[in-house]
C-alpha positions in Angstrom: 111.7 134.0 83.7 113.7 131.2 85.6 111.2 130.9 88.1 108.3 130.3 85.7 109.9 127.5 84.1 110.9 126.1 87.6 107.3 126.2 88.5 106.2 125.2 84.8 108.5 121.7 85.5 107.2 121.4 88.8 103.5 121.2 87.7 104.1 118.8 84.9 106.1 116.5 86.8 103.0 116.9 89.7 100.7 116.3 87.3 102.8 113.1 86.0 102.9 111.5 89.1 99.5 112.0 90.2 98.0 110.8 86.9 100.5 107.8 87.9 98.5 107.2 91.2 95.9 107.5 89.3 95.9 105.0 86.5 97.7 102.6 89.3 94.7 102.9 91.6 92.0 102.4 88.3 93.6 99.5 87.5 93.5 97.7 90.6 90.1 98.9 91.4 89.1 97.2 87.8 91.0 94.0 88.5 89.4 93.7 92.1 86.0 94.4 90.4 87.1 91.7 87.9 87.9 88.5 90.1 85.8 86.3 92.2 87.5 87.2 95.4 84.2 89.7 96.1 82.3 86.9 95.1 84.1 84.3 97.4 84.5 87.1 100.9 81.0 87.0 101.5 80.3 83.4 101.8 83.4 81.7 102.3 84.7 84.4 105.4 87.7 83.7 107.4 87.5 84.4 111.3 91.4 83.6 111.6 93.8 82.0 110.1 93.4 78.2 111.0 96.0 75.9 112.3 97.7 73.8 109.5 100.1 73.6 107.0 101.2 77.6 105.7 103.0 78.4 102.8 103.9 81.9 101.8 104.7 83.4 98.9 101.9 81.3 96.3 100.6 82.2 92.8 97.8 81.4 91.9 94.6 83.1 90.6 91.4 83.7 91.7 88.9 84.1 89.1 90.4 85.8 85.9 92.6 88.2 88.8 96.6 86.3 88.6 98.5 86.7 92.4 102.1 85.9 91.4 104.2 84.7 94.7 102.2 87.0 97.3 99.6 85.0 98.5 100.0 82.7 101.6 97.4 79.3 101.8 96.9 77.0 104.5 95.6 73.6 104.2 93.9 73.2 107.4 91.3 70.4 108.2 88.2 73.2 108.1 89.0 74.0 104.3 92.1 76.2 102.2 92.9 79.1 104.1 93.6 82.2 101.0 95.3 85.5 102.1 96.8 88.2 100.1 100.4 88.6 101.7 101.6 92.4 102.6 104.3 92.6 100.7 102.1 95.6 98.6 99.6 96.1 101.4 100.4 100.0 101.7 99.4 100.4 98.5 96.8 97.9 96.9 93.1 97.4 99.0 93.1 94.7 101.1 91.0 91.6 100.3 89.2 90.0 103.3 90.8 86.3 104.1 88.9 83.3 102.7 88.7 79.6 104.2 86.7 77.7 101.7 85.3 73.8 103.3 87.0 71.3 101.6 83.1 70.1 100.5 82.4 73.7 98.7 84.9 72.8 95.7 82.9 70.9 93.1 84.2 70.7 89.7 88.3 70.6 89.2 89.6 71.3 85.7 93.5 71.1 84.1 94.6 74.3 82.8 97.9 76.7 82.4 99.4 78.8 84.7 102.2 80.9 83.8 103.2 77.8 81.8 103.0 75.5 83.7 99.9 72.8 84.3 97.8 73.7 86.7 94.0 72.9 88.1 90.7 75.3 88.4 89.2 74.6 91.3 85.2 75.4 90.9 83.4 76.7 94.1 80.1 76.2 95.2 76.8 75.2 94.1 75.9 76.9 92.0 79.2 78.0 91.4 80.4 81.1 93.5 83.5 81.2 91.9 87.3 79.5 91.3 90.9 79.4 92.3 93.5 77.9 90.2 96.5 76.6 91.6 99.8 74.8 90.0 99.3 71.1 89.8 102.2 69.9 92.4 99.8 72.1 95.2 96.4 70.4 93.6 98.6 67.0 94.0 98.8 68.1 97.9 95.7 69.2 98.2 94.0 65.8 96.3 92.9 63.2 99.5 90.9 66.2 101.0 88.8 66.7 97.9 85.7 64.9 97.3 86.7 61.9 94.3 84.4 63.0 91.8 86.1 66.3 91.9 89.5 65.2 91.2 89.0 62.2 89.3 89.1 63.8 86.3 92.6 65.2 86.9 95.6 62.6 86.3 
């Protein structure tokens, strides 16, 4: 009898974990599916990551999907650099680099992020997409953009 229940708990705590890989893996297909980054990939591809200023460890979002400090950026002259840092690389799919031409973002927008003011970045024409990033990096980021996009942000 003791080695039925051994097996008995063995199986349900199996089972647990692999419904645990499961649900994990559904929800981070969904929230890929959800965000504009498989918009963005296929026009706005990366061939490297450009020389420039690199800061590690951002949040922002992209599209409705949040990144909370594991995204690294790099303003370069060619356009913002967007890559998904490793940090969960063994487990999470991983997104194709962007560099989006400073020219390609068109409308700019003050919002929240995480409490704090931030600014969505449209992309494209028609729009492809956004990014929203904290207002101290949109401050950084402001003499590249075209004035009619970030006039309306003060």
């Amino acid at each position: 009898m003791e080695v039925g229940i051994g097996i008995f708990v063995f199986l349900i705590l199996f089972g647990a974990a692999a419904l645990f890989v499961a649900i994990f893996a559904l929800v981070f297909f969904i929230l890929r599916q959800a965000g504009d980054w498989r918009k963005l990939a296929p026009r706005y591809p990366a061939p490297g990551e450009p020389p420039g200023t690199r800061a590690a460890g951002q949040t922002l979002s992209v599209g409705s999907v949040q990144y909370k400090r594991c995204m690294t950026t790099v303003v370069s002259e060619q356009g913002l650099y967007l890559t998904r840092s490793a940090a969960l690389g063994f487990l999470l799919p991983k997104h194709p680099a962007l560099l989006i031409p400073w020219g390609e973002f068109r409308t700019a927008e003050p919002r929240m992020l995480y409490w704090r003011k931030a600014v969505r970045l449209g992309i494209g024409e028609p729009r492809v997409g956004s990014i929203t990033v904290f207002r101290e990096f949109f401050d950084t980021l402001r003499p590249r953009f075209d004035p009619a996009v970030s006039e309306r942000i003060r």
